[in-house]
C-alpha positions in Angstrom: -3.4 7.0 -31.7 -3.9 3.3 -30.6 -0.4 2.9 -30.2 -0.3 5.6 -27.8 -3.3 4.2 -25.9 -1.9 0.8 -25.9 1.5 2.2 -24.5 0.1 5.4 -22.8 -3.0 4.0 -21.0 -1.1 1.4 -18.2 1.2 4.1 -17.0 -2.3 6.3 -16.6 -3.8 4.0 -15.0 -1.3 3.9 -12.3 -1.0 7.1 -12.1 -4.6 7.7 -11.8 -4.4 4.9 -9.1 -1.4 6.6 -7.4 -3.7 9.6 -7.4 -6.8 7.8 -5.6 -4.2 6.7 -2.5 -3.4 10.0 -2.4 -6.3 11.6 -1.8 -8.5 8.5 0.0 -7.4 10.3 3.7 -9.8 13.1 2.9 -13.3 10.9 2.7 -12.0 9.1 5.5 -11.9 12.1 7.6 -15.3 13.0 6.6 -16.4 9.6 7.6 -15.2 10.2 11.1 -16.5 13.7 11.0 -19.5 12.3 11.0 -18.8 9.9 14.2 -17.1 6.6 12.0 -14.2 5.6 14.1 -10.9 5.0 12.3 -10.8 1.2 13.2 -15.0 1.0 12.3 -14.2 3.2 8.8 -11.0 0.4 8.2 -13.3 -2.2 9.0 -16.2 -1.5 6.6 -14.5 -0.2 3.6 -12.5 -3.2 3.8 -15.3 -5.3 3.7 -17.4 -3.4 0.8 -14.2 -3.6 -1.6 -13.9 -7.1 -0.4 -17.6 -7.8 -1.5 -17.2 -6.2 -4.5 -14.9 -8.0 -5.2 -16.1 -11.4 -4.6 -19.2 -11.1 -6.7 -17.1 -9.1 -9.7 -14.7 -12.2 -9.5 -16.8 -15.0 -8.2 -15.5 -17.8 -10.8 -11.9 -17.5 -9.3 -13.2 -18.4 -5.8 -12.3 -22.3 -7.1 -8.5 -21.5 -7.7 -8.2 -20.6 -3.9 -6.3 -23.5 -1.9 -6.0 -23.3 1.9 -2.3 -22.5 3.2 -1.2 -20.4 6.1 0.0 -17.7 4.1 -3.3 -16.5 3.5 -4.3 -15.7 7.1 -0.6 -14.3 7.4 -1.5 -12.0 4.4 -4.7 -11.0 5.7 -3.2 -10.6 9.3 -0.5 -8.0 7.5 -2.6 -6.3 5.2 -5.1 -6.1 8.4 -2.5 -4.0 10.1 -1.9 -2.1 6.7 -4.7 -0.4 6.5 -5.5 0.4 10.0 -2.4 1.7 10.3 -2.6 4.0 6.6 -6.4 4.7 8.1 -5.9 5.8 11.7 -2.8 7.1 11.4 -4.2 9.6 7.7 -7.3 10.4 10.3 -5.6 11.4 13.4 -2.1 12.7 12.3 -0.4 15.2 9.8 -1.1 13.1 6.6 2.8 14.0 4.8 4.2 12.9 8.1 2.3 9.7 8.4 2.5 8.7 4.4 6.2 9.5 4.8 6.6 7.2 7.7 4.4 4.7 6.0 6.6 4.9 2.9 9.8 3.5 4.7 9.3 0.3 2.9 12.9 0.2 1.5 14.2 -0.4 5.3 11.6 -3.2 6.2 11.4 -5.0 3.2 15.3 -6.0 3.2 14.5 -7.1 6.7 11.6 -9.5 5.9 12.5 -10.5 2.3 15.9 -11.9 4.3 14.0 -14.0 6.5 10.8 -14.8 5.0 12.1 -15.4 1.1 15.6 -16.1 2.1 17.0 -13.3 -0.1 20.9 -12.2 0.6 21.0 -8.9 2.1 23.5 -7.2 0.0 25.1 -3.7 0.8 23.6 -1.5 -1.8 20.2 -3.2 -0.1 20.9 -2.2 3.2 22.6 1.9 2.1 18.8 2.8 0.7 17.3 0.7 3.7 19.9 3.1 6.1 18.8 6.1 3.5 15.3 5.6 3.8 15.4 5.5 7.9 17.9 8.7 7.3 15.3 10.2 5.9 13.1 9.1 8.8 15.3 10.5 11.4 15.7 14.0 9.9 12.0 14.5 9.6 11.4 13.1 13.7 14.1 14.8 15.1 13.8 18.2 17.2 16.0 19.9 20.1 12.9 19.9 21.8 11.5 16.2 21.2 15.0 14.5 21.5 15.2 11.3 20.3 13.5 11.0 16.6 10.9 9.1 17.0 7.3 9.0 16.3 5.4 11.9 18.5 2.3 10.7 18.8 0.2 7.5 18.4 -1.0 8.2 14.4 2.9 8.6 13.6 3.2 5.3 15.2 0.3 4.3 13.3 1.8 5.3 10.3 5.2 3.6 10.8 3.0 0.0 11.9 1.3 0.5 8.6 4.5 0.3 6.6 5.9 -2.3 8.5 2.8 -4.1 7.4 2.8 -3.1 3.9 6.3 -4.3 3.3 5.2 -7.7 5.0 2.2 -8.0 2.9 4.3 -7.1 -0.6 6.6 -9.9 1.0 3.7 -12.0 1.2 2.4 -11.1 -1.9 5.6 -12.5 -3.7 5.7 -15.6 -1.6 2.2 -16.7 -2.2 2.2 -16.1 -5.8 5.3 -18.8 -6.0 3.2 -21.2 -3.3 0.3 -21.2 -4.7 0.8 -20.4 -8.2 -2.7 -21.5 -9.6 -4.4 -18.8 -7.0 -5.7 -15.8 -9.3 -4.5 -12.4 -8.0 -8.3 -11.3 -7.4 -8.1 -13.5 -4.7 -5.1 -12.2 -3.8 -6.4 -8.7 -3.2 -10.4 -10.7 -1.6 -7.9 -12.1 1.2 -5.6 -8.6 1.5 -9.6 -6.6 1.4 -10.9 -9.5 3.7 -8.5 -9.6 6.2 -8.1 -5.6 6.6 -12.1 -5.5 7.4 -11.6 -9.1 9.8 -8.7 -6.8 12.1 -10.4 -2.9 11.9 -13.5 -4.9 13.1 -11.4 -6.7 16.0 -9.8 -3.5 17.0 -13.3 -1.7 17.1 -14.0 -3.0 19.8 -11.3 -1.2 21.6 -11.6 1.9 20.5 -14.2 4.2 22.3 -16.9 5.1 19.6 -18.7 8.2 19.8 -22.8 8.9 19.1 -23.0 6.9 15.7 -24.4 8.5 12.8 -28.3 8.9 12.6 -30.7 10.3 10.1 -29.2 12.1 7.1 -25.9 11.2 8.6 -26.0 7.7 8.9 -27.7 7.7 5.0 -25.0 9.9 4.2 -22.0 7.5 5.8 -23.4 4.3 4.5 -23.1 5.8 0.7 -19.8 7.2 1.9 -18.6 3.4 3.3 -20.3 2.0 -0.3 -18.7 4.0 -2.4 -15.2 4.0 -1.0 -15.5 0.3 -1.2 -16.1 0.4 -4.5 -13.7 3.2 -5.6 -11.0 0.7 -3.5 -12.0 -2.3 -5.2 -12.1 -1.1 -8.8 -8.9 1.1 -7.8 -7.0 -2.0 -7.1 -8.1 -3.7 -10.5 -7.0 -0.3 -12.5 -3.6 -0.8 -11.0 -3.2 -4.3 -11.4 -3.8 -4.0 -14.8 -1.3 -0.8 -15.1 1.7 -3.6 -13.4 1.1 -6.5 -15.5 2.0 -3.8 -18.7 4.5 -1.6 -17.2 8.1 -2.8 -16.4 8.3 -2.8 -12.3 11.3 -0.5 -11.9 9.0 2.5 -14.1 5.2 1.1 -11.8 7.6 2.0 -8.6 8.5 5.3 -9.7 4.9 6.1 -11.1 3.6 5.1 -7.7 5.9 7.6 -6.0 3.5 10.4 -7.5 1.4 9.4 -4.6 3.3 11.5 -2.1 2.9 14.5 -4.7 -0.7 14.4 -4.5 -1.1 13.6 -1.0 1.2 16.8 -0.5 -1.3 19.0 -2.3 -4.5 17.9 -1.0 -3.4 17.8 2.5 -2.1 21.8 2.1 -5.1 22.7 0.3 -8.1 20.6 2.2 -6.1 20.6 5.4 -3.9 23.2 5.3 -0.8 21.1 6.3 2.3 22.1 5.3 5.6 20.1 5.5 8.3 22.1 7.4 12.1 22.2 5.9 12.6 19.1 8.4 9.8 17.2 6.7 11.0 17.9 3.0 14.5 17.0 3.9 13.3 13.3 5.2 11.2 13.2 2.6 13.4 13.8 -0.2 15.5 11.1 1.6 12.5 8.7 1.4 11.5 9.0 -1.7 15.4 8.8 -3.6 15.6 5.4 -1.4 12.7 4.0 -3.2 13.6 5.3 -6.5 17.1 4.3 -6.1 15.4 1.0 -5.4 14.0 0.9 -8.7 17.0 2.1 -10.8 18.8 -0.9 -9.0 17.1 -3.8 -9.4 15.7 -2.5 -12.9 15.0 -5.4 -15.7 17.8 -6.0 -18.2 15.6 -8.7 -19.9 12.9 -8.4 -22.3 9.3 -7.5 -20.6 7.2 -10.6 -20.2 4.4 -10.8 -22.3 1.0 -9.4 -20.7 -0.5 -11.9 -21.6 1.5 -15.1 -19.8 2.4 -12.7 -17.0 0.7 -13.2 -13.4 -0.4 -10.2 -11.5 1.4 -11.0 -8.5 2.7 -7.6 -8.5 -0.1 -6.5 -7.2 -1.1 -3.4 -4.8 -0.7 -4.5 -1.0 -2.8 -2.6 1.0 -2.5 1.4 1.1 -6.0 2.1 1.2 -5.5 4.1 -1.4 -4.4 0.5 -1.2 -7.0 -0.3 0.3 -7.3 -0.1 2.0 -4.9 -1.8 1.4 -4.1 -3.1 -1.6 -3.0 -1.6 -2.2 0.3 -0.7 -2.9 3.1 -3.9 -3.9 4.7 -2.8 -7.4 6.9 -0.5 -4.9 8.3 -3.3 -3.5 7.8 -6.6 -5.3 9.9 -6.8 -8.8 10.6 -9.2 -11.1 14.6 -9.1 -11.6 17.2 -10.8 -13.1 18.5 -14.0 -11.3 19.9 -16.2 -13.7 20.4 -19.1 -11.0 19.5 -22.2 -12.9 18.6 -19.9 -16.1 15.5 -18.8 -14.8 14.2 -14.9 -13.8 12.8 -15.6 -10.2 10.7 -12.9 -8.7 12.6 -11.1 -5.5 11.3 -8.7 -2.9 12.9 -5.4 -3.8 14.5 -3.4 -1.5 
């Protein structure tokens, strides 16, 4: 039995993390139900997790170091969430996940420039799969070119641009600024998501704010999601740094299935023959991801490994947070007999 729960409990806890993402659109949408914006709700979620997590974590605050990659995370994990938040409030939620999830295509494109990785061709075939996939759920006689129908699709899409830049990010500050602790990591990615719903706030009209029960009612609503983000992203974290990368990717795919079943059963969405057929094509990029750039080496030992594979920022990761062990592997490079961490693709 403790064997089991030793080998057993990471892969739950991802799954169970997985499971949160999925379902964190539908206490959002009862936030804005009860007149919280989309930008307002990104904004002060992001800033409750990030509080929690400063007080939970406080002693790490002295391992932070100032470098530009930490506004440049917070700016991409900033767009993250909005994007995952506006787009899950306003929009079909399958169709904006799935355009969120097209993480295969952008993260060849920034881990090319940013980390300086080659682009190979099995890279760019799931990167042309996953946009495939993209295509064939967009396209209709009627709509013409396949493209994002409405603002919350386009949300969605910006959202996984930004979480593939912030997985990117992830990677390169964990080799930067190796001494930073990953808590801080996720403070910064928490931080800057509540810094850029705040600034775009201000441009989006807001209707009669909550009073009475219903402003009681949406503060416990904005505490509680905080929290559940916050001690979400730990869970997870903890789940990556035990679970070979290749497997956490595939785990975090069951994401889609539960976002799939709430949205048809709270929302009563459901995906169209176009929508599964792009979908499908989504999610075999990704896992073809995994199966290619799966570890041949022995798994690190927990103990000595850093959680740099950490969520980005889904709000399910968190707001964003969340999400990076879909992107962000450690894989074999035996240049100068050493396994260097890569973006994965």
């Amino acid at each position: 039995m403790t064997n089991w729960l030793r080998t057993g409990w990471p892969t739950l806890a991802i799954m169970l993390g997985a499971s949160v993402w999925g379902m964190i659109w539908y206490p959002l949408r009862m936030l804005a139900s009860l007149g919280v914006t989309g930008t307002a709700a990104s904004a002060l979620t992001s800033g409750a997790g990030c509080l929690f997590v400063l007080l939970v974590r406080h002693r790490a605050l002295k391992t932070v170091r100032w470098h530009w990659l930490l506004p440049a995370l917070a700016l991409a994990a900033g767009i993250t969430n909005l994007g995952f938040v506006w787009g899950s409030i306003h929009g079909q939620v399958m169709r904006v996940l799935l355009l969120f999830y097209l993480t295969p295509a952008w993260t060849a494109v920034f881990a090319h420039f940013i980390l300086h990785e080659r682009l190979t061709w099995a890279g760019a075939g799931l990167a042309a799969l996953s946009l495939a996939g993209a295509m064939t759920m967009l396209w209709s006689p009627q709509l013409g070119l396949p493209l994002p129908g409405n603002l919350a699709e386009w949300a969605g899409l910006a959202g996984g641009m930004g979480f593939a830049m912030s997985n990117v990010l992830i990677l390169k500050t964990s080799r930067v600024l190796p001494q930073m602790k990953p808590e801080m990591r996720t403070a910064t990615i928490f931080g800057g998501a509540a810094i850029f719903g705040a600034c775009a706030s201000l441009f989006e009209a807001m209707p009669a704010p909550p009073t009475g029960a219903h402003l009681a009612t949406a503060a416990w609503l904005v505490l509680g999601l905080g929290f559940l983000l916050a001690s979400n992203n730990m869970l997870v974290q903890y789940g990556l740094s035990r679970v070979p990368a290749n497997r956490a990717s595939i785990i975090m795919l069951f994401e889609l299935v539960v976002t799939a079943l709430s949205a048809w059963l709270f929302a009563g969405e459901t995906p169209g023959p176009r929508e599964w057929a792009g979908g499908v094509c989504i999610v075999l990029a990704s896992a073809l991801s995994s199966w290619m750039h799966r570890t041949k080496a022995m798994p690190p030992d927990p103990a000595n490994q850093d959680a740099g594979e950490e969520p980005s920022d889904d709000p399910g990761a968190a707001s964003a947070t969340s999400t990076c062990s879909a992107d962000i592997h450690e894989c074999d490079d035996h240049k100068d007999g050493k396994n260097r961490p890569r973006a994965m693709v």
